[in-house]
C-alpha positions as CSV (number, residue, x, y, z in Angstrom):
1,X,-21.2,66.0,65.1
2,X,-25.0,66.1,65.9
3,X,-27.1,68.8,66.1
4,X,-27.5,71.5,68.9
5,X,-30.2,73.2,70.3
6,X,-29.1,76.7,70.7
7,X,-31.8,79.9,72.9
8,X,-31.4,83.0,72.4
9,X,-32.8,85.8,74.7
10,X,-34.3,89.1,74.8
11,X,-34.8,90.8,78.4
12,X,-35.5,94.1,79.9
13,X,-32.5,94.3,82.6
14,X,-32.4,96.9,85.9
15,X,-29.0,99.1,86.0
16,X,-26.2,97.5,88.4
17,X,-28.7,95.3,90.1
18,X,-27.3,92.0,89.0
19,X,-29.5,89.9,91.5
20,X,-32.7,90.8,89.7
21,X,-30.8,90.3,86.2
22,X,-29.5,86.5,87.2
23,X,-33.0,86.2,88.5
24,X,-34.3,86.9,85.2
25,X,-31.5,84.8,83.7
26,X,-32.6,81.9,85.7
27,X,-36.3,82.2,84.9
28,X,-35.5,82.5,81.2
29,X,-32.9,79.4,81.5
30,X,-35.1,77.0,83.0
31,X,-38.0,77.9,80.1
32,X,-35.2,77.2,77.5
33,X,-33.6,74.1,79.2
34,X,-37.6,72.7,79.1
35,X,-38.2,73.0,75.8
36,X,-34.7,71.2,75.2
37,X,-32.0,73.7,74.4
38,X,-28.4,72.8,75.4
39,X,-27.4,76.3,75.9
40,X,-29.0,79.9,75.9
41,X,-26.9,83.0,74.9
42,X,-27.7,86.5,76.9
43,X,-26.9,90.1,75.8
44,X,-23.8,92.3,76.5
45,X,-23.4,93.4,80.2
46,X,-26.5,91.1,80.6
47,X,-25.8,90.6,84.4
48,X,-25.1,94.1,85.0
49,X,-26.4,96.6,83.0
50,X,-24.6,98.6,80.2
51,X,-25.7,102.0,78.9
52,X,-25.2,103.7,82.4
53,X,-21.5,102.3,83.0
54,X,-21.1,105.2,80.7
55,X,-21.6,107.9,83.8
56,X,-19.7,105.8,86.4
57,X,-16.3,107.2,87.4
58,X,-12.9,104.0,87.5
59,X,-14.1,103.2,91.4
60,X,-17.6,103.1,90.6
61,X,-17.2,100.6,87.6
62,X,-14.6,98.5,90.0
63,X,-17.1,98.2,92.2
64,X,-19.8,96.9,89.6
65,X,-16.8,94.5,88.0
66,X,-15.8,91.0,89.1
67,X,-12.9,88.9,89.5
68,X,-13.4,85.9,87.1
69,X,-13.7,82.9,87.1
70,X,-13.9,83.2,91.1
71,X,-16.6,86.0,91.0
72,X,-20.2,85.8,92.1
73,X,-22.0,85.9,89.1
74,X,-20.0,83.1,87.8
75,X,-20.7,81.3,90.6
76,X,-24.7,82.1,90.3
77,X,-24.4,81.4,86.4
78,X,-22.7,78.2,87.0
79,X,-25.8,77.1,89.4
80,X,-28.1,78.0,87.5
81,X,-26.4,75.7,84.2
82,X,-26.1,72.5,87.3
83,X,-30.1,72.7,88.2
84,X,-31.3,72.9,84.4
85,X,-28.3,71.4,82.9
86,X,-27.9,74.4,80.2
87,X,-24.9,76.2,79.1
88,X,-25.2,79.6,80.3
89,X,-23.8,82.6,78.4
90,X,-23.8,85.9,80.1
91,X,-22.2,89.4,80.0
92,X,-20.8,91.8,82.4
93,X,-17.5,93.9,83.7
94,X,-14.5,92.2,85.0
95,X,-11.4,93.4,86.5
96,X,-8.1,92.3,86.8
97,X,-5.7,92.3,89.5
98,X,-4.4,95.3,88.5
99,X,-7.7,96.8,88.6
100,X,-7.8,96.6,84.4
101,X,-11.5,96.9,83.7
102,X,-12.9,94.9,80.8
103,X,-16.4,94.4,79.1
104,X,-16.7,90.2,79.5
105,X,-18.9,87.6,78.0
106,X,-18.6,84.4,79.4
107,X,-20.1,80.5,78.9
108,X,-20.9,78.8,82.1
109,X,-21.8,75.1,82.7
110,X,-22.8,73.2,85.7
111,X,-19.3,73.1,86.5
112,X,-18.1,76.4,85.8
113,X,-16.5,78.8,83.2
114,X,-16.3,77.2,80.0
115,X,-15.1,80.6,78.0
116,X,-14.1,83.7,78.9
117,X,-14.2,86.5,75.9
118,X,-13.4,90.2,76.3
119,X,-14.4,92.8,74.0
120,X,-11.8,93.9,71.4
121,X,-13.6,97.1,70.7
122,X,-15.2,98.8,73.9
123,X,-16.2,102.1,73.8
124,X,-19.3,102.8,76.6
125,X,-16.5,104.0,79.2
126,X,-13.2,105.6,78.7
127,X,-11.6,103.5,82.1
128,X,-12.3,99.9,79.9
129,X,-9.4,98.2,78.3
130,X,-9.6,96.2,75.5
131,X,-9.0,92.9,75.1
132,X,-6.3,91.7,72.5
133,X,-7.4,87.6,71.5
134,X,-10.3,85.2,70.3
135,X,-11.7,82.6,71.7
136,X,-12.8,79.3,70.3
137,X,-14.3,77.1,73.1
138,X,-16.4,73.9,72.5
139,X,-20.1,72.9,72.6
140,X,-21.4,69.3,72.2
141,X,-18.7,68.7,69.4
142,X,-19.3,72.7,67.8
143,X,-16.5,74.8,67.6
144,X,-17.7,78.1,69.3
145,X,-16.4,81.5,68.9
146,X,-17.5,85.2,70.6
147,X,-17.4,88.5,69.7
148,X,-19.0,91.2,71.2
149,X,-21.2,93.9,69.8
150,X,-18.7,96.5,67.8
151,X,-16.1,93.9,67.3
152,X,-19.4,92.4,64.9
153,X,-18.9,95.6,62.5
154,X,-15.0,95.3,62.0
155,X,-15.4,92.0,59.4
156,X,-12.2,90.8,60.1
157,X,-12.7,89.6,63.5
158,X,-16.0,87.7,62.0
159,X,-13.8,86.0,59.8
160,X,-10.6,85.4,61.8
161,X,-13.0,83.9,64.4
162,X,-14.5,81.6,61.4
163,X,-11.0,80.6,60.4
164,X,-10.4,79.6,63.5
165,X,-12.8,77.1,63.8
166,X,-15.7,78.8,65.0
167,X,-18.9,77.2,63.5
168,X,-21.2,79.2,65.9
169,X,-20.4,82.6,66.9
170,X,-22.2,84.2,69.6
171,X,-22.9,87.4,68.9
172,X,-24.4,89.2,72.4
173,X,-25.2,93.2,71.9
174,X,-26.9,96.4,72.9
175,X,-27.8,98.0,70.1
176,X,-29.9,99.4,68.0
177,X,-32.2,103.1,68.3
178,X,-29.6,105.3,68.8
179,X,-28.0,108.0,66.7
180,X,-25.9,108.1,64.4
181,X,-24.4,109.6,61.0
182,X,-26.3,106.4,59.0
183,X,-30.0,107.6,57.4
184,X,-33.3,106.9,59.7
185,X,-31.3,106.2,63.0
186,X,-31.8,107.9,66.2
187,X,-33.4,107.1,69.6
188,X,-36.8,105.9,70.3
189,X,-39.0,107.8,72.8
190,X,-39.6,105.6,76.1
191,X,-42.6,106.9,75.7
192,X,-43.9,104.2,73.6
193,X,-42.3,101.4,75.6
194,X,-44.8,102.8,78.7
195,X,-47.7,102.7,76.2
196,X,-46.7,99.7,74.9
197,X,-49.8,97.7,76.0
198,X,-52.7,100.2,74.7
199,X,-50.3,101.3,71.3
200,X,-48.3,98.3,70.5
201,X,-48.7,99.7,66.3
202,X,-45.9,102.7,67.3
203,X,-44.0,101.6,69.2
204,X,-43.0,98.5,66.6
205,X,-42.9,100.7,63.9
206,X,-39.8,102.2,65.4
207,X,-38.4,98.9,66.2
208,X,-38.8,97.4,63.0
209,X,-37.6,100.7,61.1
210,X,-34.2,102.2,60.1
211,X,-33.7,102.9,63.5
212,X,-33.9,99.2,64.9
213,X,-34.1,95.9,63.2
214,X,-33.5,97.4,59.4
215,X,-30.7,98.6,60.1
216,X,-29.4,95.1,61.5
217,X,-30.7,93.1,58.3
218,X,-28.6,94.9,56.7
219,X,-25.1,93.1,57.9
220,X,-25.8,90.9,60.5
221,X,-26.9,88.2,57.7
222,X,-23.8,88.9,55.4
223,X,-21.7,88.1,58.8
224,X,-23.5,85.0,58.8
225,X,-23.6,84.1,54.7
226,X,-20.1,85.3,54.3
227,X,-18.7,82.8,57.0
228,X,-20.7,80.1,56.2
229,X,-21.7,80.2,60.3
230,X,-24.2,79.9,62.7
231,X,-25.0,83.8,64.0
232,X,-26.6,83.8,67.5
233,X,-27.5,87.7,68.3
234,X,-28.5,88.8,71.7
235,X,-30.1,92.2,72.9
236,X,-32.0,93.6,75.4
237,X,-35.6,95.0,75.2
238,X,-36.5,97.7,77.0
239,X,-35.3,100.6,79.1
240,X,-31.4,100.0,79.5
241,X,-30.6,103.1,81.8
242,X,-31.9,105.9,79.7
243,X,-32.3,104.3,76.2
244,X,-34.9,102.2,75.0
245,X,-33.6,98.9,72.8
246,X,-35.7,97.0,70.5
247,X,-34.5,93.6,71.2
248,X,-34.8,90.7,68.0
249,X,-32.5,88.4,69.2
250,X,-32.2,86.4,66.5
251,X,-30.2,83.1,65.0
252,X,-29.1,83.2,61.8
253,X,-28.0,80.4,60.1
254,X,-25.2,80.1,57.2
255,X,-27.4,80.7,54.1
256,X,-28.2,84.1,56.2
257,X,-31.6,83.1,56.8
258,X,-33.2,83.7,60.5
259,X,-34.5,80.4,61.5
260,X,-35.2,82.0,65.0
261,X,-36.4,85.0,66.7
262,X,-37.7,86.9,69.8
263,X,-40.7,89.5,68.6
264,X,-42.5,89.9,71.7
265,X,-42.9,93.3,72.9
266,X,-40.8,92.1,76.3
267,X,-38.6,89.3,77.9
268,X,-38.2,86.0,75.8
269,X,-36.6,83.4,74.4
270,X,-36.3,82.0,71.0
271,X,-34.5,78.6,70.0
272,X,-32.9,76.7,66.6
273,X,-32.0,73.6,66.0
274,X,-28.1,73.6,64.6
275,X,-27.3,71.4,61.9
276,X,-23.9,70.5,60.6
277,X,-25.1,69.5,57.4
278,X,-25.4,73.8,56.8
279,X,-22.3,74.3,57.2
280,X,-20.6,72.9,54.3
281,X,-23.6,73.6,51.9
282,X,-23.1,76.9,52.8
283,X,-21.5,79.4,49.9
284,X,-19.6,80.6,53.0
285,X,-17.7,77.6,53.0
286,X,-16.9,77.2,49.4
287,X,-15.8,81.3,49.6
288,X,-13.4,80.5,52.4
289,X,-11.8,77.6,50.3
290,X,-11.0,79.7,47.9
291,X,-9.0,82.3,49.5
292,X,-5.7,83.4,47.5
293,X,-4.3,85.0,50.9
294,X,-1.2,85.5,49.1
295,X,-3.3,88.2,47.0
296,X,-4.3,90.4,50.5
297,X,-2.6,88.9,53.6
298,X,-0.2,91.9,53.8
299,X,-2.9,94.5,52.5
300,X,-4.9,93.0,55.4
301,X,-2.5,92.7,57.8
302,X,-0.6,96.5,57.0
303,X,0.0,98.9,59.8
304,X,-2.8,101.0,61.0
305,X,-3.8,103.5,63.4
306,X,-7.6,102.6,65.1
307,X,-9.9,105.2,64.8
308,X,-12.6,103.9,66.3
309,X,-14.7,107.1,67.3
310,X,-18.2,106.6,68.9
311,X,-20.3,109.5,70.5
312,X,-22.9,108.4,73.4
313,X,-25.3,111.4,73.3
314,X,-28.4,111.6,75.8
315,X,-31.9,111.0,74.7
């Protein structure tokens, strides 16, 4: 297995307008694919907005979800992955024949969908139905894996993905400054993002506090170290309807050290080299060779009711 070049990207996206956000994908593409990178990962709902899905009635979000693989975005994506020759991956809302709704991520090369991923956990809008399996897909020899957002915080679906293979997990959000029960979180005024030119200072001290990026150094390595994998986190930056996100897209590698990450104050890319090597020097891999499932497999695996419980409040 050689290495991989892997992008990660931060943007500022514009609600339901996805031919501005794949015009933003493509710009960000090509300045990854030129420095090299075999594939660049985007954030949750990247082609179509997120935070205000949560307003839209069942007919409205229909009309903002695709058909996939035979949707347009896939088709843009896939276009986009022939002229650079990158592996595209991209979020947005797809719907079923049955008019189902789900929150999607997909991977897209030159030739089409690769993987196709929808969110275990979504919670944004009451009308979207979660999805119910993993998904391992390949990269230039690496076993890949997806989980979106939420699903990140249940551990268990960072390790099942892990033992199925998965050596990189893609890991595409929107998160970060909003409330919530945890100490130092809450929302950050938009404000600051208007005056971010003249007062950069304020505006990434809230960023970098509780309420944005230390709050996310304080799991999204142990996902990482735990597994023994390659983390690639995406999220936007910016105004995402009403709520301002703080971006770091970040790659972490499996001693749950950042080896990449965006910290401009707007749209960018960031890129890693992979190396196998990592992943078996890892203490994650020696911790998942010594499993006794025996010991937990039916504590793990006992009935349960989800309670997943998530208030969206308004800045």
């Amino acid at each position: 297995m050689e290495n991989i070049k892997i992008a990660t990207a931060q943007f500022e996206n514009a609600s339901g307008d996805k031919t501005y956000n794949l015009s933003v994908i493509r710009e960000l593409s090509a300045a990854a694919a030129a420095e090299g990178a075999d594939a660049i990962a985007f954030h949750e709902c990247s082609i179509t907005g997120y935070t205000f899905a949560r307003h839209l009635s069942k007919p409205e979000l229909l009309a903002v979800a695709e058909h996939l693989p035979e949707g347009p975005s896939v088709a843009a994506l896939a276009a986009i992955a022939r002229e650079y020759n990158i592996v595209i991956l991209a979020g947005l809302f797809e719907k079923d024949r049955e008019d189902k709704i789900y929150k999607a991520y997909v991977a897209v090369d030159g030739n089409g969908l690769i993987a196709r991923y929808r969110k275990l956990h979504p919670f944004i809008n009451p009308h979207i139905t979660p999805g119910d399996s993993y998904v391992v897909f390949e990269l230039k020899g690496w076993k890949c894996g997806i989980l979106i957002c939420y699903d990140n915080n249940i551990v268990e679906n960072v390790r099942a993905t892990a033992l199925l293979g998965a050596q990189i997990i893609f890991m595409p959000h929107v998160t970060m400054c909003t409330p919530s029960t945890r100490p130092g979180a809450g929302f950050v005024d938009p404000r600051l993002w208007a005056a971010r030119e003249t007062d950069p200072t304020s505006l990434r001290i809230e960023f970098d506090g509780l309420k944005g990026r230390q709050w996310l150094m304080k799991w999204l390595p142990a996902r990482a170290y735990d597994n023994g994998i390659y983390a690639v986190f995406s999220n936007p930056i910016g105004m995402d309807g009403d709520q301002l996100k703080n971006g770091c897209s970040m790659i972490v590698d499996p001693f749950g050290d950042v080896i990449a990450e965006c910290r401009l104050l707007g749209n960018e890319i960031a890129i890693a080299t992979l190396t196998p090597e990592k992943l078996k020097l890892a203490g994650g891999y020696r911790y998942r060779q010594a499993r006794r499932p025996e010991l937990y497999g039916e504590v793990i695996g006992r009935p349960h009711v989800s309670e997943q419980k998530v208030v969206w409040l308004t800045p």
